[in-house]
N, C-alpha and C positions, 0 to 999 in steps of 0.2 A: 504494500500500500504506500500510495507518495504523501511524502509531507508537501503540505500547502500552505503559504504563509502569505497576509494579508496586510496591505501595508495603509493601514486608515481607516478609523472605527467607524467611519456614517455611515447611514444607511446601504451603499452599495455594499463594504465591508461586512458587517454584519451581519445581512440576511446571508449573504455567500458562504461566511462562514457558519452559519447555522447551519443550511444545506447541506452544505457537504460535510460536517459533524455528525449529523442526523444519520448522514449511512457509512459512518463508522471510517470518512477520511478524518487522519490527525489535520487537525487547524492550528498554526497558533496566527494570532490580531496580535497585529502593533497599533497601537493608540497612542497620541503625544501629547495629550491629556488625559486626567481621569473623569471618569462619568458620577455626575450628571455634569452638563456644561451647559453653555448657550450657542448657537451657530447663525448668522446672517444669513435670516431663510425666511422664504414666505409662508409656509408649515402650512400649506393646504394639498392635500395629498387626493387626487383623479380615485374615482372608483372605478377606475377599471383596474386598480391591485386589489381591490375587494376579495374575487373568489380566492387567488394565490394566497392573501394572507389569513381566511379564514380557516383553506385547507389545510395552512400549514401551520394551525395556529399560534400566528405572529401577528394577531389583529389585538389591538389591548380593550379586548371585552367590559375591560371592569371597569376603564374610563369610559365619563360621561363627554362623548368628544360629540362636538356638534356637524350635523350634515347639510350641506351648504349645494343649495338647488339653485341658487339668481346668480346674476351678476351684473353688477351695475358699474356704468363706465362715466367718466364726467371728463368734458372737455376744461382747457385751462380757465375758463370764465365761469366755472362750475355749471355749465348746463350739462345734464346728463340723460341716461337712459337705463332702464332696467330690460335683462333679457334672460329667459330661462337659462337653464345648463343642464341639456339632455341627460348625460351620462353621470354632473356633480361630483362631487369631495368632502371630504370631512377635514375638519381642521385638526393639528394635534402640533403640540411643541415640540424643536428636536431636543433638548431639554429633556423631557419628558418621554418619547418615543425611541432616542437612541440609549437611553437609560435603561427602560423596558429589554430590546432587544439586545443590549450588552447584558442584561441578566438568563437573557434566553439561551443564549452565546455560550455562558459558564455550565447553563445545565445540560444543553448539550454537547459538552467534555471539549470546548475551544480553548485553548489558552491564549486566555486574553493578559495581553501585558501592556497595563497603560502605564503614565507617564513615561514616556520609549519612544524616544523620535528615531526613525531608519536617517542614518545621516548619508548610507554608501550602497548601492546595490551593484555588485557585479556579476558576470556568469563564465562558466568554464566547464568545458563538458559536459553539459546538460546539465549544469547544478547550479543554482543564485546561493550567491555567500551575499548576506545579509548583514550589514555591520550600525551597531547601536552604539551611543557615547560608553554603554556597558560592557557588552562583549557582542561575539558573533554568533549566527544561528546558518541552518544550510537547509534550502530546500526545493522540490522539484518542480515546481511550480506557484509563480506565484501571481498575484493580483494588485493590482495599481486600484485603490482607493483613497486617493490623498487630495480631493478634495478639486477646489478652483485652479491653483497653485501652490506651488510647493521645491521645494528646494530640489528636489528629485525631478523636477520638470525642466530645471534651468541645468541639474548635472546631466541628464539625457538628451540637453540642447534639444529640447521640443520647438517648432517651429512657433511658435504661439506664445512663448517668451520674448524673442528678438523684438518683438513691437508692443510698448506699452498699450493698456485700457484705459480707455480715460474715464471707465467707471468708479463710482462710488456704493458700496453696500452700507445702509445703515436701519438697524432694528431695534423696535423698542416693546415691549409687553406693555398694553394699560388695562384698566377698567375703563367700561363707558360703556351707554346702553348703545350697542350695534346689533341687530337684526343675526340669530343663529344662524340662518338658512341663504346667509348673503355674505359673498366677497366682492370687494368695492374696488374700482381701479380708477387711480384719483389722478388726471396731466397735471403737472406743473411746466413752467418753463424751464428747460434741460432735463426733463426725466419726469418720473412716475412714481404713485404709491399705493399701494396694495394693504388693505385691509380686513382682514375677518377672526372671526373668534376659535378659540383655542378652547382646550380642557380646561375646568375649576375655574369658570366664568371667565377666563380672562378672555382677550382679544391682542391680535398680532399685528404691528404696524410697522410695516417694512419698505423703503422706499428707496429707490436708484437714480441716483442723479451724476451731472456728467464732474468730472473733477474742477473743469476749468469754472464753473458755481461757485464750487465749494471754495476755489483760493482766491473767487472775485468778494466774498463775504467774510472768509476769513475765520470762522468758526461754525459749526452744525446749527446751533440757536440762532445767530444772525442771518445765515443762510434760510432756515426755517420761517423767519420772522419775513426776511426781505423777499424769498421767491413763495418759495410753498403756501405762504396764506395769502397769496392774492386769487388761489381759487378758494371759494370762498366755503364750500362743502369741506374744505381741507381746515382750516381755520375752527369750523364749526368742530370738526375730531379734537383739535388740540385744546379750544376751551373748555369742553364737558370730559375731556378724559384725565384719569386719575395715573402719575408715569410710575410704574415698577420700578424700573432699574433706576440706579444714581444717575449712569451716564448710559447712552447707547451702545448696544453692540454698532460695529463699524468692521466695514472690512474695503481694501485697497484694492487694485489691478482686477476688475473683473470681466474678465474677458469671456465674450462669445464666437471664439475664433474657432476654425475647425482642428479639432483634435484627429489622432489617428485611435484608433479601441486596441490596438499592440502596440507596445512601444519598448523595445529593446526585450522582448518576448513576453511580457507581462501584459496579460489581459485585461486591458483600464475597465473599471465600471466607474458610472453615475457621471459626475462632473469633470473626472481625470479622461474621463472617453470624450465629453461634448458638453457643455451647458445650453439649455434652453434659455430663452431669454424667460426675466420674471413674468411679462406682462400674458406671459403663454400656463404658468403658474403649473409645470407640471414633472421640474426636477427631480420632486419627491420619489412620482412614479416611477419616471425612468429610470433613478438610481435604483428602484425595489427590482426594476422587471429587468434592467441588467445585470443585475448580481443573478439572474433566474437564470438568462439566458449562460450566462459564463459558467455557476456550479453546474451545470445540465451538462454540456459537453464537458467539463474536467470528469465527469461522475460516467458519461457516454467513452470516455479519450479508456479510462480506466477499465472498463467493464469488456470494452472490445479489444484491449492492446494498441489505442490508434497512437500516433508518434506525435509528439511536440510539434511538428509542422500543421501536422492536420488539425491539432487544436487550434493553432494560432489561423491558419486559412479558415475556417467553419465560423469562430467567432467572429471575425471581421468580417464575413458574408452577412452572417446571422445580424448582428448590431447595425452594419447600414441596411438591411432590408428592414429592420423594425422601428429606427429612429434618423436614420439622416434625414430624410423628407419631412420629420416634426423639427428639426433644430434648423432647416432650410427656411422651412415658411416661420419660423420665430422672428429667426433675423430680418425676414420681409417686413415684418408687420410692425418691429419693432423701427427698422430708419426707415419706412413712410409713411406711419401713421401715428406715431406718439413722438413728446418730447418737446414740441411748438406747440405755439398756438394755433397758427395755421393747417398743422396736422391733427392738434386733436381735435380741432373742430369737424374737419372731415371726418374722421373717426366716429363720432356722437352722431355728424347727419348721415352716416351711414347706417348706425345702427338703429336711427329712430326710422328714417324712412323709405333705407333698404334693409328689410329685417331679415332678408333670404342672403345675403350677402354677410351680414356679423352672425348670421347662426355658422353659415357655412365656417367661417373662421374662425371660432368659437368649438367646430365638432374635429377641424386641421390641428388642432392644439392638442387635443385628449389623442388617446390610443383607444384601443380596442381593448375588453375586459381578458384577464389572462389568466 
């Protein structure tokens, strides 16, 4: 049996290593923090991972997580529009849900070793030598889970490094009375914000703005103050809501540039493979349903004797036939129709009175249930 080592606890990481723990492959997860943590994320997860996580139960039954049917868009002058969402989501924190699923990890026999950053990956002979600020570890296969970026992207000189994002990620947890069954996608001028409720009442307010904003204002508050409350739906969230954290999560260099799903023989899952853009709100998924597709063939590569080549060829088939054409039409819809004024006004009279036109792009975002 091969050892398989997983290098990044989120969501892709995690379910992967549950999988293939489950039928008796050794796992060990490296994580470079401990859990529970907070991650710059929109925490609304597509029900089309429903049936996979119910049969596999990794659905967290005993939270009261809310399921989230509308979706409401507002142009930068806060006019808006509300529009169903055929397929829906539920909300949950990664907080919260990568906490769950690193306890699941443990009882299906993963060794998980958090605070353990991989500082070196190299290979030789069909084997990655694995090197931590601790010691080394060695194994036969392994999985790229490290997230947007990562030090490991810039030593494997991924093409997607050499050119900065001029994104900004920043998220906050509050109270306020927001609607369960509704996630809100608010224009500002330079970016967007994404609202909806979480487990234990709370609600997730996540927003992506472009960096050159942020260093014309000079801090997140000033910037908040001077762009994002002149829509006025925006403004309205931040005076009725009560802020959890002291300060924001925040996160740098977010890039939606095209990744490859192998990169120096490791199978990326979730964001190390592709990010979707937020405003498409369904990273959550894709990181669940590629860690499916990747332990599927490790677990297939294993059972038939197939060679390292053919894993690495199946999964790069298998990942652009199920997700490039959603991370394609992200980035469309993201630089023509959000982020101005003049685009998200288009945006909004599209959706109020071409409503076959925002459903259509609105069902381009979700996947199929799996």
């Amino acid at each position: 049996m091969k050892q398989v080592a997983i290098i990044g606890g989120g969501l892709g990481g995690l379910i992967a290593a549950i999988r293939l723990a489950q039928h008796g492959v050794p796992v060990m997860l490296f994580e470079k923090k401990n859990y529970p943590f907070h991650r710059v994320c929109g925490e609304y997860v597509s029900n089309e991972t429903l049936p996979f996580l119910r049969q596999s139960g990794l659905f967290p039954d005993k939270l009261d997580v809310p399921f989230i049917s509308r979706f409401q868009i507002s142009a930068v002058n806060g006019r808006s529009s509300i529009l169903p969402l055929d397929l829906g989501g539920f909300g949950i924190s990664r907080f919260t849900f990568d906490h769950f699923l690193a306890q699941k990890a443990r009882e299906a026999g993963v060794r998980v070793l958090e605070n353990c950053e991989v500082q070196h990956v190299s290979r030789e002979k069909n084997r990655f030598l694995i090197e931590t600020s601790a010691e080394k570890h060695t194994a036969d296969v392994v999985i790229g889970s490290f997230g947007k970026r990562s030090r490991l992207d810039v030593q494997f000189n991924r093409k997607f490094t050499h050119k900065r994002s001029p994104y900004v990620g920043v998220k906050y947890h509050i109270k306020t009375d927001h609607p369960n069954d509704l996630i809100a996608l608010h224009n500002f001028n330079g970016g967007y914000l994404g609202i909806s409720n979480i487990e234990a009442g709370q609600t997730n307010l996540c927003y992506l703005v472009h960096r050159s904003r942020l260093k014309e204002f000079g801090s997140i508050p000033a910037l908040e103050k001077g762009v994002l409350f002149r829509n006025p739906l925006i403004r309205t969230i931040y005076s009725n809501a009560t802020f959890l954290f002291g300060k924001p999560e925040v996160i740098n260099e977010v890039s939606f540039a095209s990744k490859e799903p192998v990169c120096n023989h490791m199978l990326m899952v979730g964001d190390s493979a592709g990010m979707i853009t937020p405003l498409c709100g369904n990273g959550m998924a894709i990181a669940i349903h590629s860690a499916k597709l990747a332990s599927d063939l490790i677990l297939k590569q294993l059972s038939e004797n197939r060679s390292g080549e053919w894993l690495e060829k199946t999964y790069t088939e298998a990942w652009h036939a199920t997700f490039a054409s959603r991370l394609r039409f992200g980035r469309l819809v993201q630089h023509y129709l959000f982020g101005s004024s003049f685009s998200s006004n288009l945006a909004v009279h599209l959706a109020v009175y071409v409503r076959q036109i925002a459903m259509q792009m609105i069902r381009q975002s979700h996947g199929k249930p799996f």
